[in-house]
C-alpha positions, 0 to 999 in steps of 0.5 A: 432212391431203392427201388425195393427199399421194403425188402430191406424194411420187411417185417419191421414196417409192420410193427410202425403200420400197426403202432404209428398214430399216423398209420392210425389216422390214415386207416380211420380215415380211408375206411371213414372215406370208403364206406359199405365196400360189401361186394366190391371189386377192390384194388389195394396197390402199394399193400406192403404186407397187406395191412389194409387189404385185409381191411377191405376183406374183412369188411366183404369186399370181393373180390380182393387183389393186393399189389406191392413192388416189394417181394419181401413185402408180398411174402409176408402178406401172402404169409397173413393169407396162409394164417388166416384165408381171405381169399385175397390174390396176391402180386409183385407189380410195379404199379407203374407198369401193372399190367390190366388185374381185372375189373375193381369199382375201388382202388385204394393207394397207401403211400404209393405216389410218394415212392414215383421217381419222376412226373412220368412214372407218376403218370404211369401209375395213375394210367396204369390204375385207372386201366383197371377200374370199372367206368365208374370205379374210383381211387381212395388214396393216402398222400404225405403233406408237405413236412413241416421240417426243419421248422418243426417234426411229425415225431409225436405221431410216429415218424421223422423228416431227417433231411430234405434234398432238392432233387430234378423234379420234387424234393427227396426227403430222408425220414425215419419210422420212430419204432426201436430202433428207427426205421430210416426209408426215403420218399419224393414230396410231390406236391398236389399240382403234380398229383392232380396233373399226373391223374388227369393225364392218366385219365382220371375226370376229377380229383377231390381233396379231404383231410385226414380225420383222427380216431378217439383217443384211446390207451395207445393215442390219448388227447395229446397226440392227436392234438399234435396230429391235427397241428401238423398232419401227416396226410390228406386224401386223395379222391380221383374219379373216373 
């Protein structure tokens, strides 16, 4: 799998993270979960182009550090900042070898464990995490389901499995994000016992489950897609507590 896979994606991953009725009820939910963030010391890995640390800014947490493994997708997030300052902090890190940020009561985690390798840098990831919370900071984190493919797609809500290929550790699935003209990228399906066990060795005490939750319909999602959404979810929660 491309290490820098969002380097070739760039600029278009924006327009699926903005449209997707997924991404739509990925950021309801994780904001539904995270609630007041006013004067939180928050840590956004996996940013991509700063999408939801932004967010986090918007809604007065301070102070604010986003992280990708993507220089392009780091770019365009520091592009964001140099339009509209929030006084975010941008870096290039491999979160599973990110060096100690500072001090954050919340990490937050958008598809970043989907993109580990293998259980070690898996375990890397959550260590490296939990090494820059407070001791009683947490991790709010957005996980992919298992796919429902070949059975049946998450294509009404914005994004396709094309194939599923066993792999050493987990499952490598080849999808697509279902903009004009798709954009394919791949991820490991971790299952959950995988990512509770990665957590607790790296040095988390307890990992909470919770759903994904849908906004109301509106002029972009109406009733059905999110009828389609609850039928086959893209996502759940992830909560780990120091």
């Amino acid at each position: 799998m491309p290490t820098h896979q969002y380097d070739r994606i760039g600029s278009r991953f924006e327009e699926s993270k903005s449209t997707a009725a997924f991404s739509a009820a990925d950021t309801h939910s994780l904001l539904l979960t995270i609630g007041d963030v006013t004067g939180t010391a928050a840590l956004d890995v996996a940013c991509g182009a700063g999408y939801n640390t932004r967010l986090l800014a918007e809604r007065g947490a301070t102070p604010v550090v986003g992280v990708d493994i993507s220089p392009e997708m780091i770019r365009l997030a520091q592009g964001h900042e140099t339009e509209r300052p929030l006084g975010i902090e941008y870096a290039v890190h491999d979160v599973a070898a990110m060096p100690e940020l500072g001090s954050f009561e919340l990490a937050t985690a958008v598809y970043l464990f989907n993109y580990a390798p293998s259980r070690a840098a898996l375990r890397a990831m959550f260590r490296a995490i939990h090494a820059n919370l407070t001791p009683t900071g947490r991790l709010v984190a957005i996980v992919p389901n298992q796919a429902p493919f070949p059975d049946s797609n998450w294509d009404a809500v914005g994004v396709t499995i094309r194939e599923r290929v066993p792999g050493p550790e987990a499952p490598l699935l080849r999808a697509a994000f279902l903009t004009e003209p798709p954009i394919p990228y791949e991820f490991v399906e971790w299952p959950r016992r995988d990512l509770e066990e990665a957590a607790r060795s790296g040095g988390f005490d307890a990992v909470d489950w919770l759903p994904t939750t849908t906004p109301p319909p509106d002029e972009t999602h109406g009733t059905d897609v999110w009828n389609a959404y609850r039928a086959a979810p893209v996502s759940s929660l992830m909560i780990c507590h120091r």
